[in-house]
N, C-alpha and C positions, 0 to 999 in steps of 0.2 A: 153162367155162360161158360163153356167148356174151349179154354184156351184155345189148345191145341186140335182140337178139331176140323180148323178149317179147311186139311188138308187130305182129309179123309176124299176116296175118290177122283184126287186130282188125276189128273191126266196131260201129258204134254205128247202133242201130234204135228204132224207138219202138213196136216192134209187140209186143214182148216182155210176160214176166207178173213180178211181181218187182220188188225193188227193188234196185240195185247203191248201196252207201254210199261215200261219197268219192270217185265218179265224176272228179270234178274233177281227180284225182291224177295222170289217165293226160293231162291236155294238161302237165300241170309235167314230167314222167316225158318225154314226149313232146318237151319244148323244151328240157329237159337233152342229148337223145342226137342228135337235130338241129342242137343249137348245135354240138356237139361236145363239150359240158363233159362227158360221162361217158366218152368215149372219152380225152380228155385227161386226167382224172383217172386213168383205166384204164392209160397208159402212167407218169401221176411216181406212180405205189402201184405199187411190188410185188406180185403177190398169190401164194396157194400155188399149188401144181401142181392142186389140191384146191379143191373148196368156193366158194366167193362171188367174183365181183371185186370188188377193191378199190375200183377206181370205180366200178361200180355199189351198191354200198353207203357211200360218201359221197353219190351223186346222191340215193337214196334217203333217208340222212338229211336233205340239203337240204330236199325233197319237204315231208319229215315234218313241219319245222318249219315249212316256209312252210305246211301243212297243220294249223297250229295247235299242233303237236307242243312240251311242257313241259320234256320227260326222256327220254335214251335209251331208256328203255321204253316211249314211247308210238311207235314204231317199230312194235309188234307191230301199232297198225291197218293199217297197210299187207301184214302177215306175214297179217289176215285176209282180206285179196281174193287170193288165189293164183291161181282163177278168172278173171281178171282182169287180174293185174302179172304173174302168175307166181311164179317162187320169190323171195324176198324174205329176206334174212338175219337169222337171230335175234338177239334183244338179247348175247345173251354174241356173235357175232361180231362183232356193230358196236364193241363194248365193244373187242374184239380187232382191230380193225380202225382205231381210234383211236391205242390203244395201240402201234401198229406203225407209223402214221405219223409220233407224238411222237418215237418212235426215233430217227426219219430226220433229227432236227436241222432246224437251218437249212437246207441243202440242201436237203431233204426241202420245207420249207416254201415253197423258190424255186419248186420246181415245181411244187406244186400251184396258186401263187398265178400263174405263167405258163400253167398249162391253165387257170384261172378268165379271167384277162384276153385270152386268146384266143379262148373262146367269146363275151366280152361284144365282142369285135371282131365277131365274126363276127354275133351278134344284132344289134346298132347298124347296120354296114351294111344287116342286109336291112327295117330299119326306113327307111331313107334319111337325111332328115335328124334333128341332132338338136335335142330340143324346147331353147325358148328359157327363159333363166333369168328368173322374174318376181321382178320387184322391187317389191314395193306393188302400184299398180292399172296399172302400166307392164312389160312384157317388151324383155328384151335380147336380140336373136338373132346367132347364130353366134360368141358365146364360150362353152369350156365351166367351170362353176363349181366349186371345189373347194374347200372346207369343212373345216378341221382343226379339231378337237374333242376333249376329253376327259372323261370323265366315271368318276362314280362309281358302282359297282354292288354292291349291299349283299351280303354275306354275311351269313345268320343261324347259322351255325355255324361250325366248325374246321375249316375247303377249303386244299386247296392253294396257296399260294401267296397267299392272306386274311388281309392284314394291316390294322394301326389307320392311319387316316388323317385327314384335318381332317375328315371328314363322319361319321366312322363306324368300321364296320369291314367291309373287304371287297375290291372291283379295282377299277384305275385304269384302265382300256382307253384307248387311243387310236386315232380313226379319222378318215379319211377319206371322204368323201361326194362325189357329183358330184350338185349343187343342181338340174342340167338332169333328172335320172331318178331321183333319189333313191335311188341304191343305192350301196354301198359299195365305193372304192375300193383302200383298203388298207386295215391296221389293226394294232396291237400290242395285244397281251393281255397287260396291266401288271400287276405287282401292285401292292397297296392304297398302298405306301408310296411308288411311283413319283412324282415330282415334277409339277408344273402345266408351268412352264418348262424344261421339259428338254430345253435345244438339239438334242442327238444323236436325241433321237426325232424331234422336229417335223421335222428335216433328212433322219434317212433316210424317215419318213412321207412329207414333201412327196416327195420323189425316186422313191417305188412309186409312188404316187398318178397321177404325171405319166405315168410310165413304164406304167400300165396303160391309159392313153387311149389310142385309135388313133394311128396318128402324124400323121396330116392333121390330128386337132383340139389339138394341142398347139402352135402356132404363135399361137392366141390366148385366154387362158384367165385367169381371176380367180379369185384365193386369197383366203380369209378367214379370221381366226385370231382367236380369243377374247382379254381380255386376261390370264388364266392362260399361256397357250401362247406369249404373246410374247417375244422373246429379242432382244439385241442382233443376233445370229450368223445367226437366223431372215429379221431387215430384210436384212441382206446380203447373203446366198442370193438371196435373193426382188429386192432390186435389181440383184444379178448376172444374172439371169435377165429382167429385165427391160431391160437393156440390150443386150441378142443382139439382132444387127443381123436382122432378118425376122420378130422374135415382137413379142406385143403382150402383157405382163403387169400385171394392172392387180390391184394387192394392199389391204390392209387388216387390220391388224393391231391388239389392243385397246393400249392406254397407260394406262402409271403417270398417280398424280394428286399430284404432290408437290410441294413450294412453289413450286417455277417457273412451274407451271400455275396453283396455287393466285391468285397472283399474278396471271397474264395473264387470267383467270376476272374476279375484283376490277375488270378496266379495262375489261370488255367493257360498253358500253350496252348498256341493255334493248331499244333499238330495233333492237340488230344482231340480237338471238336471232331464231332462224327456226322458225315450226311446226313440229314433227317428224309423222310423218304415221305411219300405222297399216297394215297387211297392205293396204287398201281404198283406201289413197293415199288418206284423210281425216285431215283433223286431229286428232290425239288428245286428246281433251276429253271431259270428264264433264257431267253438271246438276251445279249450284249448289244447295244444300239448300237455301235460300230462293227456287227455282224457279218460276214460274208454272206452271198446270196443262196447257200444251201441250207434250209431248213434242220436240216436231218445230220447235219457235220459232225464231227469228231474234234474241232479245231478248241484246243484248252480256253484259247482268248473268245471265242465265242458264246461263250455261256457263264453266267453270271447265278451261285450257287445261294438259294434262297433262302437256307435253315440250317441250323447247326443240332448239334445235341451233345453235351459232356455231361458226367458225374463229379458230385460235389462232394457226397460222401468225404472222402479222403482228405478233405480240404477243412472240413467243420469237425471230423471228428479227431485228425491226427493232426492239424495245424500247432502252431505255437501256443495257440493259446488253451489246447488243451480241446477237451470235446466239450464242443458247443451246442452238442444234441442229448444234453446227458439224460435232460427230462422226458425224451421220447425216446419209442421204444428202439432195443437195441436193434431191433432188424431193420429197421427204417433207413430208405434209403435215400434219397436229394439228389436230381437230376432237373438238370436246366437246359433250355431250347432258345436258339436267339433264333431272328427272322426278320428280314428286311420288312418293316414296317409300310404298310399301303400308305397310299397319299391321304391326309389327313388327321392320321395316327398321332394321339394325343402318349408322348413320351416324356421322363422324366428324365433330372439333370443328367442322371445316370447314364440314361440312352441314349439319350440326344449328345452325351461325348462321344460316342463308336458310331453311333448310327445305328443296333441293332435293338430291336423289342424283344424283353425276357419276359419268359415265361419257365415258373418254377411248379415243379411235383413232388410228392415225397409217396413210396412205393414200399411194399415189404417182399418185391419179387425178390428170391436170393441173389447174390454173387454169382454162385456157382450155377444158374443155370446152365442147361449146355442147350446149342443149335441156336436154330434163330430167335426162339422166346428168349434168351439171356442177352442180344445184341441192345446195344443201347437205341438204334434207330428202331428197334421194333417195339420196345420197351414203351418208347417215345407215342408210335402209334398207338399202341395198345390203349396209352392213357388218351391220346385225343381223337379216338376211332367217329364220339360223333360230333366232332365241332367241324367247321366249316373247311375249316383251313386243312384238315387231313384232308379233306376231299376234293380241293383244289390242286387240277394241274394244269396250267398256264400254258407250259412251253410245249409244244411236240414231241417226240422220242430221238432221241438221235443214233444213230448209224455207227457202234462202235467200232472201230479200227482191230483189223484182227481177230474180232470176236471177245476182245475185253471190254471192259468200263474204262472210257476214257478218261482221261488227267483233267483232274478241276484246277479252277484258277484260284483255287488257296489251298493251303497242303493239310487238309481237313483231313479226315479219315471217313472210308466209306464204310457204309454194314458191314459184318462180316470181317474187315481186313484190320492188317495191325498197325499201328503209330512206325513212321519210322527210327 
């Protein structure tokens, strides 16, 4: 059966009587067999001498899902435009079609996941460039961003491979994301019990991930790594790669908060903290419940400042007790963020003395950047571009006085400005 032929002839009119459902399915159907992703799917699947291609019934389930699709069975909307797609395989062959890929093992999996990154070559180029990574109300152009992540995904019954873990009971996946397009570059399908810091994934992760980029844009590119996913083995990797003479790898990864820090936290003045800023590149600041009734005010006692951001650097490496970072590499930097903890917020003795929740990173952006990539509040964003909490802003904008940034109610330092 010839894939991609079903579109030989199409035709789209507006003169017609009738209505066609899920119209929409034949430009996705249409940018699978163009990229090439169903003909390369078509060659790493097997398929019989008989019956469906293989790669046409993975493109098709792609389709389905970005088509809103739940469950292998919701495959048959597409089995009902036949008029339309064409023949379309039914649930017991997708089912069968799955089934025969898992066969295929690892191998099996190389090559599907090399037709996937072939056609996303081949898409990207005929987009031209690609888009730039925004960071708050600031964009980066011409690195591309990669994102490691893991997460938990519930099982509510007895699944394969669904086991108990600190959240719950269900999978651990691990994936990669490229921040510039939002789509996913590799990925492990863990199970529940699989570990946060598990050197050997995060290493062969970063190494598909990189390896799926065209190769022109992999000469300058920034990793980001939660601090579950962080690993001694992980910085090393990631500084080995950064020190290839013609790449430019600019990393961040999350950090332990352990007496050392604890410590260097303790010595920082209140004047060094720096506003931490929001998705909008705004300060993160709520009203004050004893507010005045202008929303939008300038008044200092009105506004209640949500985020901090200092460097520790200075404090672990130059302290009394000498450098505390000797094992790690020398570019590596330590930067910590506190934030008013939401209601429920499970804190430790540490926190629960000041009231604020840390959160520690460790970075190889230099010192010396210049402009707004070297400000510690962007720095900040940079590393939490996709967690929640960059992309939350609560408070409305307020109405500066003058046309400056107003006086916060602690003598914190804003982006941009200097300690006084």
């Amino acid at each position: 059966m010839h894939a991609t032929g079903w579109s030989r002839g199409l035709d789209v009119t507006a003169g017609g009587t009738g209505v066609v459902s899920h119209a929409g399915l034949v430009l996705l159907r249409e940018l699978a067999d163009r990229t090439g992703l169903t003909a390369g799917l078509s060659a790493a699947l097997p398929s019989p001498a008989w019956g469906h291609d293989r790669g046409r019934v993975f493109a098709d389930l792609a389709c389905a899902i970005a088509d809103g699709a739940r469950v292998i069975s919701d495959l048959r909307v597409m089995g009902d435009q036949a008029e339309l797609l064409g023949p379309v395989a039914s649930v017991p062959t997708a089912w069968r079609a799955l089934k025969e890929a898992a066969a295929g093992g690892e191998r099996g999996r190389r090559k599907v996941a090399a037709a996937v990154n072939k056609a996303r070559r081949h898409a990207w180029a005929q987009a031209g460039t690609l888009p730039p990574v925004r960071i708050a109300d600031r964009v980066l152009e011409g690195v591309a961003c990669i994102r490691l992540d893991a997460t938990v995904v519930t099982a509510h019954s007895d699944k394969e491979l669904a086991q108990a873990n600190f959240k719950g009971y269900g999978y651990h996946p691990l994936l990669a994301a490229c921040d510039n397009t939002g789509e996913p570059l590799a990925w492990m399908l863990r199970p529940g019990s699989a570990g946060s810091n598990t050197a050997a994934d995060h290493l062969r992760l970063l190494r598909e991930a990189i390896g799926a980029l065209p190769p022109a844009l992999r000469r300058k590119i920034m990793v980001t790594c939660d601090g579950a996913g962080a690993s001694h083995d992980l910085v090393t990797e990631l500084d080995r790669l950064a020190s290839r003479h013609g790449y430019q790898v600019t990393w961040s990864v999350g950090w332990a908060l352990s007496g050392r820090e604890q410590a260097a936290i303790g010595k920082i003045p209140q004047t060094a903290w720096e506003s931490a800023i929001d998705a909008k590149g705004q300060v993160r600041e709520r009203r004050a419940d004893d507010a005045c009734g202008s929303p939008r005010c300038a008044h200092p006692a009105c506004w209640i400042e949500e985020a901090h951001v200092a460097e520790l650097t200075g404090l672990l490496r130059e302290g009394p007790g000498g450098d505390q970072l000797r094992a790690w590499p020398k570019a590596m930097r330590i930067f910590a963020r506190r934030e008013r903890p939401h209601p429920g917020a499970q804190l430790s003795l540490f926190e629960t003395a000041d009231g604020w929740r840390y959160s520690l990173w460790a970075t190889n952006l230099p010192a010396a950047t210049r402009g707004w990539r070297g400000q510690c509040a962007y720095a900040d964003a940079a590393h939490t571009a996709s967690t929640p909490a960059s992309r939350t802003s609560s408070a409305p904008a307020r109405t500066p006085a003058s046309g400056i940034s107003p006086p916060t109610t602690t003598r914190s330092t804003r982006p941009g400005s200097t300690p006084p």
